[in-house]
C-alpha positions as CSV (number, residue, x, y, z in Angstrom):
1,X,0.0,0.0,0.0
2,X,1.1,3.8,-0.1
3,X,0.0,6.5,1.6
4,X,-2.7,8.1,1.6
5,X,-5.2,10.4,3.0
6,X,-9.0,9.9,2.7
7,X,-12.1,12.4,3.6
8,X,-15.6,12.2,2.4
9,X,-17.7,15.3,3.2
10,X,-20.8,14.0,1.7
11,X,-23.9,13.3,4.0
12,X,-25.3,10.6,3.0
13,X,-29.1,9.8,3.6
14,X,-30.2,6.4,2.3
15,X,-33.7,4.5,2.2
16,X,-37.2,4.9,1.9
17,X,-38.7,7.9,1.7
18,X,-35.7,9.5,2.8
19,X,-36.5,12.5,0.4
20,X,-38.9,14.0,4.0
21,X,-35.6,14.8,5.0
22,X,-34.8,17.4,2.4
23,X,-36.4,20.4,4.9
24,X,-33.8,19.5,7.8
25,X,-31.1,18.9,5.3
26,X,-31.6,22.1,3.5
27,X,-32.4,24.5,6.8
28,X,-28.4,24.8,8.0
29,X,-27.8,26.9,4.6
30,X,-30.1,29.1,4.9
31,X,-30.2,29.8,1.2
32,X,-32.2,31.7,-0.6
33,X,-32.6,30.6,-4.2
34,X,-31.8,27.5,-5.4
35,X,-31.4,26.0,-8.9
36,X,-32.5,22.5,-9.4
37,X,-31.6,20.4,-12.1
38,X,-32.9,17.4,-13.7
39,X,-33.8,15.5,-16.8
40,X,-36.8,15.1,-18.2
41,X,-39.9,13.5,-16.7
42,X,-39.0,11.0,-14.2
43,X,-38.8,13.1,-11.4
44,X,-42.3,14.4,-12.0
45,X,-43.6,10.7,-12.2
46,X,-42.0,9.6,-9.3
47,X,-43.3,12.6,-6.8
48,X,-40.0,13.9,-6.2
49,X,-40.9,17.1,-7.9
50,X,-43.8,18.1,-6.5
51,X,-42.0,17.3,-2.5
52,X,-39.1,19.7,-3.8
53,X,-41.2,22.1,-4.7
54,X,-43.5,21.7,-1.6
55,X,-40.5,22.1,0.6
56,X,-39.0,24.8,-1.0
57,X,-42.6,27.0,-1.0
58,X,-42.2,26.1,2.9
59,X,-38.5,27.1,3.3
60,X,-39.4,30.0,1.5
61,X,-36.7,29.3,-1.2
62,X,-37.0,30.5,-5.1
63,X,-36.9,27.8,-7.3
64,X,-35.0,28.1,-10.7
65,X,-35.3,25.0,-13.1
66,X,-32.3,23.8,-15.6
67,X,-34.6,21.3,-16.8
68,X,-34.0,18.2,-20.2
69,X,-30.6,17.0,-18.8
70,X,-29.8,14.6,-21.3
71,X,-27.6,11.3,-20.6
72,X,-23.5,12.1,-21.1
73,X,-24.4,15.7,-20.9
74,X,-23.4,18.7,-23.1
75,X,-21.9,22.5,-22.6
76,X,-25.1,23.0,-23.9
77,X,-26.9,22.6,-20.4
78,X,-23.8,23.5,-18.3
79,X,-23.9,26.9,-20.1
80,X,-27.6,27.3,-19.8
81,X,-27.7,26.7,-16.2
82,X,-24.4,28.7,-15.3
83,X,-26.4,31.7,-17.1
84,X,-30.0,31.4,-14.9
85,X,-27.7,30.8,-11.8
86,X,-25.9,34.5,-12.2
87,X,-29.1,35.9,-13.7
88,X,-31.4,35.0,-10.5
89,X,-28.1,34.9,-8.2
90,X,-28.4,31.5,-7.2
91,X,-27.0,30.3,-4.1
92,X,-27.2,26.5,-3.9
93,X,-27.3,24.2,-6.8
94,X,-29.8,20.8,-5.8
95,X,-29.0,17.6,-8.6
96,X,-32.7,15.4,-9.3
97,X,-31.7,12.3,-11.5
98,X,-29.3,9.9,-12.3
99,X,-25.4,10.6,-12.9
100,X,-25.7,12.7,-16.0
101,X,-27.8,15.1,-14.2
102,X,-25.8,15.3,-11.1
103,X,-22.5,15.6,-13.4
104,X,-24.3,18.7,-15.3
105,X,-25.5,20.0,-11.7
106,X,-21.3,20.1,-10.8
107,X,-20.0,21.7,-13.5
108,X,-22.9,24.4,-13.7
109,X,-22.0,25.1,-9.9
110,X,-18.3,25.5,-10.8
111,X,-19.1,27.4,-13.9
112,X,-21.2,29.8,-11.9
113,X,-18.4,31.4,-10.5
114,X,-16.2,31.8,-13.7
115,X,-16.3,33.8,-16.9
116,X,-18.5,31.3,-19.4
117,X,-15.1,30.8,-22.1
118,X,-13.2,29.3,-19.2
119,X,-15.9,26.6,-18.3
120,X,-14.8,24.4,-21.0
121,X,-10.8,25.3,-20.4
122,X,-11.1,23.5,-17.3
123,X,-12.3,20.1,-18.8
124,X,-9.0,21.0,-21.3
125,X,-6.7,21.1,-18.2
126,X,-6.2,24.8,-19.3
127,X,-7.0,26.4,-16.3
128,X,-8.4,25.5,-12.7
129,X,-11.7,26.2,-11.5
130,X,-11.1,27.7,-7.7
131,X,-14.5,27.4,-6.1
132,X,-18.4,26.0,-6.8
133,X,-21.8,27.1,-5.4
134,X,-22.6,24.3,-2.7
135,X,-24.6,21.0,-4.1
136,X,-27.0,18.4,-2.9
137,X,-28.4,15.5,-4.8
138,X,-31.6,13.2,-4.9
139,X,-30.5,10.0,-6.8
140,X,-32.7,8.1,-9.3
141,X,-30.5,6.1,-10.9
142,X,-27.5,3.4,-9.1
143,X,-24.7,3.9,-11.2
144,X,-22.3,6.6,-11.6
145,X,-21.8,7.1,-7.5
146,X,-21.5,11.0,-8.3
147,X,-23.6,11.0,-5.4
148,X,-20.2,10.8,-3.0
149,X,-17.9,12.3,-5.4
150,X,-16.2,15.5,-6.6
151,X,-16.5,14.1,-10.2
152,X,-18.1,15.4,-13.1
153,X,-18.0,14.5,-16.8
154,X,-19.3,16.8,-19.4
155,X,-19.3,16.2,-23.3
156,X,-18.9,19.1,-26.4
157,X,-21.0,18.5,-29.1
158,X,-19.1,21.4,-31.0
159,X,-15.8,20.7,-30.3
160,X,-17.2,16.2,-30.3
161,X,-15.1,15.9,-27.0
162,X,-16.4,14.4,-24.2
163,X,-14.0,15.4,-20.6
164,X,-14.3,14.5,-16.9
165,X,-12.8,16.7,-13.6
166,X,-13.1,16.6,-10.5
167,X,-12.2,19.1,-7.7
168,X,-12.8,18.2,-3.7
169,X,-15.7,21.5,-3.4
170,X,-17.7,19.3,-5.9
171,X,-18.3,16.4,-3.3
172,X,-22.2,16.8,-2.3
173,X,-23.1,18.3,1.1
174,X,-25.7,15.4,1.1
175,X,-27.0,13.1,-1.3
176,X,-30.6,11.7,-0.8
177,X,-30.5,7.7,-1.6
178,X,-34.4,6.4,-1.9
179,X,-34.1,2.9,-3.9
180,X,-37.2,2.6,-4.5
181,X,-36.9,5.3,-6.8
182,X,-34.4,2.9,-8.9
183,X,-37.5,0.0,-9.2
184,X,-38.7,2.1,-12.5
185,X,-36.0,2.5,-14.1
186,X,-35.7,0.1,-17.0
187,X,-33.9,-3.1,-18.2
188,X,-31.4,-1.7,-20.2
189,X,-30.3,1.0,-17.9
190,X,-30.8,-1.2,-15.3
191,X,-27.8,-3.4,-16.7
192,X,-25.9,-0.4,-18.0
193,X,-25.5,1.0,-14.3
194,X,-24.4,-2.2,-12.7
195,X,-21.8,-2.9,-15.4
196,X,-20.6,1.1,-15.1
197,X,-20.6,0.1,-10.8
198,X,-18.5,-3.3,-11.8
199,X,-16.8,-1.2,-13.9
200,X,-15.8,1.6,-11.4
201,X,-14.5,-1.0,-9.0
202,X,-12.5,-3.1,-11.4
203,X,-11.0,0.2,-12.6
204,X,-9.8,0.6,-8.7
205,X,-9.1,-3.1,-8.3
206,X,-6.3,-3.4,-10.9
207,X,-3.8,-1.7,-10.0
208,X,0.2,-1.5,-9.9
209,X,0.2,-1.3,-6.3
210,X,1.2,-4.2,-4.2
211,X,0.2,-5.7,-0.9
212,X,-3.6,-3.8,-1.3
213,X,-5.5,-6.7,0.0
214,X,-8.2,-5.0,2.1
215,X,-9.1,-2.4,-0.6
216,X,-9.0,-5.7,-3.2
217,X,-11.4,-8.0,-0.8
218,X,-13.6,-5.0,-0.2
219,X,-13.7,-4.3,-4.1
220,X,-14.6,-7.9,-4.7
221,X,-17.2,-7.8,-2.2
222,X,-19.3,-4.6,-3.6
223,X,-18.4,-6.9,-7.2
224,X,-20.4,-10.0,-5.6
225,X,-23.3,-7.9,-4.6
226,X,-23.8,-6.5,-7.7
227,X,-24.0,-9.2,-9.8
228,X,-26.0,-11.1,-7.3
229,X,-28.1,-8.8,-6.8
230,X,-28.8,-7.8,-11.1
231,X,-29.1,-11.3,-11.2
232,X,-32.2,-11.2,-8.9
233,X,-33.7,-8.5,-11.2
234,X,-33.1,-11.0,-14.3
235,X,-34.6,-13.4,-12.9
236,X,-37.7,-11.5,-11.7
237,X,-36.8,-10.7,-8.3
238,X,-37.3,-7.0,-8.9
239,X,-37.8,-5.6,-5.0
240,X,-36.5,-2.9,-2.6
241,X,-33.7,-4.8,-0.9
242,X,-32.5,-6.0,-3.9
243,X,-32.2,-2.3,-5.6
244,X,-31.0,-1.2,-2.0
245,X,-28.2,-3.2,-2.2
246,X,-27.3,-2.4,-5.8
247,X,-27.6,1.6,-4.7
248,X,-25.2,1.2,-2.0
249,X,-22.6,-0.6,-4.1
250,X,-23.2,2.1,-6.7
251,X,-21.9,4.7,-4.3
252,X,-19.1,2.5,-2.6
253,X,-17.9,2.1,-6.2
254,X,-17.0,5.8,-6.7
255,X,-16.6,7.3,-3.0
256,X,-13.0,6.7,-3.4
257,X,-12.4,4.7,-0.5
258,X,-11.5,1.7,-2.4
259,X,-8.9,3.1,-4.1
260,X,-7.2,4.1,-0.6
261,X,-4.0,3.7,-0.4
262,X,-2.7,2.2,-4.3
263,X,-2.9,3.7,-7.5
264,X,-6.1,3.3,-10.2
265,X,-5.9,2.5,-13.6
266,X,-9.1,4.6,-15.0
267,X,-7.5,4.2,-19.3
268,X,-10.8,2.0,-19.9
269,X,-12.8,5.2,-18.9
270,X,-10.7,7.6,-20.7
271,X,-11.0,5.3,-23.9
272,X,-14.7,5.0,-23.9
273,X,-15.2,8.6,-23.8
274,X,-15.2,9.0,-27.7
275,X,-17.4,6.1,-27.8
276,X,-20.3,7.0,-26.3
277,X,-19.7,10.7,-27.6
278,X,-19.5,9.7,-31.6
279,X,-22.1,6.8,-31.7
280,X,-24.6,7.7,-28.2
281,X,-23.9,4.1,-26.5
282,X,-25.0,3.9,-23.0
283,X,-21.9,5.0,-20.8
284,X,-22.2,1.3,-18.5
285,X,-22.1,-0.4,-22.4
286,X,-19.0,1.1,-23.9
287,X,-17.2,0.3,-21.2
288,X,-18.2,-3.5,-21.1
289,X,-17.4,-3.4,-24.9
290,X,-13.9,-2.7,-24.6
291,X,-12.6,-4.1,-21.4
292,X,-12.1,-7.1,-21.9
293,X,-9.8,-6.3,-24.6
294,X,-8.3,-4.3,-22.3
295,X,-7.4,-7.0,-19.6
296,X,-6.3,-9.0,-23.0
297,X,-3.5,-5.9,-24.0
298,X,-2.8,-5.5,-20.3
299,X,-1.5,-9.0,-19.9
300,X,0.3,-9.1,-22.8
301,X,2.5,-5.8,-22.0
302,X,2.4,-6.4,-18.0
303,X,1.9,-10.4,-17.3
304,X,3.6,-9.8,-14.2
305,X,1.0,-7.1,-12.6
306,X,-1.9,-8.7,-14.6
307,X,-1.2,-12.0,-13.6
308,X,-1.2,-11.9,-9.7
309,X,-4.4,-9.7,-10.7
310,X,-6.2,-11.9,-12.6
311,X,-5.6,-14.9,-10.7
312,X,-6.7,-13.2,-7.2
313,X,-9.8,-11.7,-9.0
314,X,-10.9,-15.3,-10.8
315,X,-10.7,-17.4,-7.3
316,X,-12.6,-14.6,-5.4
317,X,-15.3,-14.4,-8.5
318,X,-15.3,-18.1,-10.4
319,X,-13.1,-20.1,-9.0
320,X,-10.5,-20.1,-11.1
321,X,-6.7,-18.7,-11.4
322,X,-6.0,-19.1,-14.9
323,X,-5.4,-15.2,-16.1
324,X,-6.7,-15.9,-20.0
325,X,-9.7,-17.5,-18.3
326,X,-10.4,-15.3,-16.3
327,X,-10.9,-12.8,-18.7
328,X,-13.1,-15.2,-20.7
329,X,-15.3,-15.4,-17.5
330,X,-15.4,-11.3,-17.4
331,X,-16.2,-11.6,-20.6
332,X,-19.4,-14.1,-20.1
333,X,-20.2,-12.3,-17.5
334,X,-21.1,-8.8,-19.1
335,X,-22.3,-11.3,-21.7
336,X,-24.8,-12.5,-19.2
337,X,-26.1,-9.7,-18.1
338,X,-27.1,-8.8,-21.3
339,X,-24.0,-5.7,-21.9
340,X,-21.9,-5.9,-24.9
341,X,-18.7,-7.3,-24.9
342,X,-17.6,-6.2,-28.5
343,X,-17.8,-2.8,-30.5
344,X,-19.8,-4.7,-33.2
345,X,-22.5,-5.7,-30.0
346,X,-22.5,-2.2,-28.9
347,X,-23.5,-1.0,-32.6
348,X,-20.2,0.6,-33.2
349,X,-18.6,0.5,-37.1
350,X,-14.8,0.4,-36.2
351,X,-13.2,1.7,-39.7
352,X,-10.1,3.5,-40.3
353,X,-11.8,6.7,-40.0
354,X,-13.2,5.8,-36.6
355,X,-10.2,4.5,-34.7
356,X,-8.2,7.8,-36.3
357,X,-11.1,9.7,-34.2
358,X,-11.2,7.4,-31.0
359,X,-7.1,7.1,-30.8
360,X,-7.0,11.2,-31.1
361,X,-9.6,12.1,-29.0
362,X,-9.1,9.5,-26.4
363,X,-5.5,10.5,-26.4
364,X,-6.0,14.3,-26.7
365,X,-4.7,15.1,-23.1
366,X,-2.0,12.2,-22.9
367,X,-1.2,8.7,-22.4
368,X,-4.0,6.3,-20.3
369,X,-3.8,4.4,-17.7
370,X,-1.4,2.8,-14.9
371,X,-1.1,-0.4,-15.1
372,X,0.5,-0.2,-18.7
373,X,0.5,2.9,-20.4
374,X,-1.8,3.7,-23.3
375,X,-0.3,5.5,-26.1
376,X,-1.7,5.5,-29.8
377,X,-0.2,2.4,-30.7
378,X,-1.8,0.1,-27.6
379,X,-4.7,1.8,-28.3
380,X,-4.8,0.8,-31.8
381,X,-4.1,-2.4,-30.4
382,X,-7.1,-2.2,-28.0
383,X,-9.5,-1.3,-30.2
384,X,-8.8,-3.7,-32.6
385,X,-9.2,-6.7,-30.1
386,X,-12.2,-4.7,-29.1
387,X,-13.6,-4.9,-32.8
């Protein structure tokens, strides 16, 4: 292990009907007008409108609405609510959705305090946002774990970029976790958000660092319970424990504590960025499209890192040591699920043109990656076992 130093400021308030706790939660701050953003109608469906609205009316609080978050959101929204928070001087930003909502929410409250052509410089790495308007959250959707996180990932449609930061005064003050809210959501995003939870743990688990045992048994554990627990929902066993428990391993995933004390890979993130940007795949399914072939180049460049890996992962998930096999189970596992495993499955045309585009743009800010590094010609490489 290595040293490290871990903090998590975000309150977090999990289970049913939770969201009767927003008055108390919100009191302390004393705010005065509030922007809340969300997507389109799920919100309103589910009654978690209406109580935010009912609340605020009794707190006495202005509501401003940055409403149609779409999934892997754009600049478009970021801008647009950045501009109604300095218009109506908003003081306290409040996130109603899944991930992409919560990312947008982020950035708007970082972009709030900047001039609007520096917004998009920070997701360049060309200058640092300093400070953000204050957050809270009401989760949907069990996925991203943004709910814990100082993360946010934003995509250009002008520019066809697609760019994550993430600053510690973007961690929520509190996050509201209601499960039961997740029992709507559909099959396919369903699947999507426990492959991008697997995902977000495996991208912690392998790792150059040695001796990390009780981070690697805890990520294997919050692995388990996911696909368990999606398993259950497969196989018709649709109930509130069962999306409780995926909810809570979707904000273990991404809190950061089980990457305490080694180093994370994160390249299979960074490469599935122009993925999802150029052809609109679910986030969750680009990534389960191209990681296996990126365990494949990872043990053929680093056999002694992926090895040890790959062996400790197999006997804690299928019994079995054998690196090359163990991928294959991966592999049949996203496959099970019902996630894509290939480009072709994920409905992505890999010609000369398009690997040009996903080598330069996943490359635009550097190398990827820890456990090997990624330059053009492994990610040529990558993509092409990923075809």
């Amino acid at each position: 292990m290595i040293n490290f130093t871990y903090q998590n400021p975000t309150q977090i308030v999990f289970g049913k009907d939770q969201i009767n706790a927003l008055e108390t939660l919100m009191r302390p701050y004393q705010k005065k007008t509030v922007l809340l953003v969300y997507g389109r109608q799920s919100i309103k469906d589910l009654g978690v409108y209406d109580h935010i609205v009912k609340t605020f009316n009794k707190l006495q609080i202005t509501l401003v609405e940055e409403a149609n978050v779409r999934p892997n959101p754009s600049m478009q929204s970021v801008l647009s609510g950045r501009e109604k928070c300095i218009a109506n001087k908003v003081d306290f930003v409040l996130a109603a959705g899944g991930g992409s909502v919560l990312d947008a929410a982020k950035a708007i409250a970082f972009a709030a305090t900047m001039e609007k052509d520096d917004v998009w410089r920070v997701f360049l790495r060309e200058t640092d946002a300093e400070k953000a308007l204050p957050i809270g959250t009401i989760l949907t959707l069990a996925a991203t774990g943004s709910e814990a996180n100082g993360n946010t990932v934003i995509t250009n449609d002008d520019t066809e970029e697609k760019r994550s930061v993430a600053y510690p005064f973007l961690f929520p003050a509190f996050s509201i976790i209601d499960p039961a809210y997740t029992l709507s959501v559909n099959k396919h995003y369903t699947i999507a958000g426990s492959v991008d939870v697997i995902m977000h743990v495996f991208e912690q688990y392998f790792s150059p660092t040695d001796r990390t045992e009780t981070s690697d048994y805890m990520a294997l554990g919050v692995v388990k319970s996911v696909i368990e627990n999606t398993e259950r929902i497969l196989q018709g066993d649709d109930e509130y424990q069962t999306r409780a428990n995926i909810s809570w391993a979707a904000t273990l995933g991404l809190n950061w504590l089980l990457q305490a004390g080694k180093i994370g890979d994160w390249a299979t993130h960074r490469l599935s960025y122009p993925i999802t940007q150029r052809f609109g795949i679910t986030h969750g399914f680009a990534l389960s499209a191209i990681f296996p072939a990126w365990m494949e180049t990872a043990l053929a460049h680093n056999p002694e890192v992926m090895t040890k890996r790959l062996a400790f992962l197999g006997r804690e998930l299928f019994g079995e040591d054998d690196a090359p096999r163990v991928i294959d189970h991966v592999r049949n596992l996203f496959a099970r699920l019902g996630a894509p495993t290939t480009l072709q499955e994920a409905g992505c045309d890999l010609d000369e043109g398009t690997m040009d585009y996903f080598v330069q743009n996943a490359l635009a800010l550097g190398p990827v990656g820890t456990v090997i590094e990624i330059e053009e010609t492994k990610a040529r490489e990558l993509f092409n076992r990923a075809r």
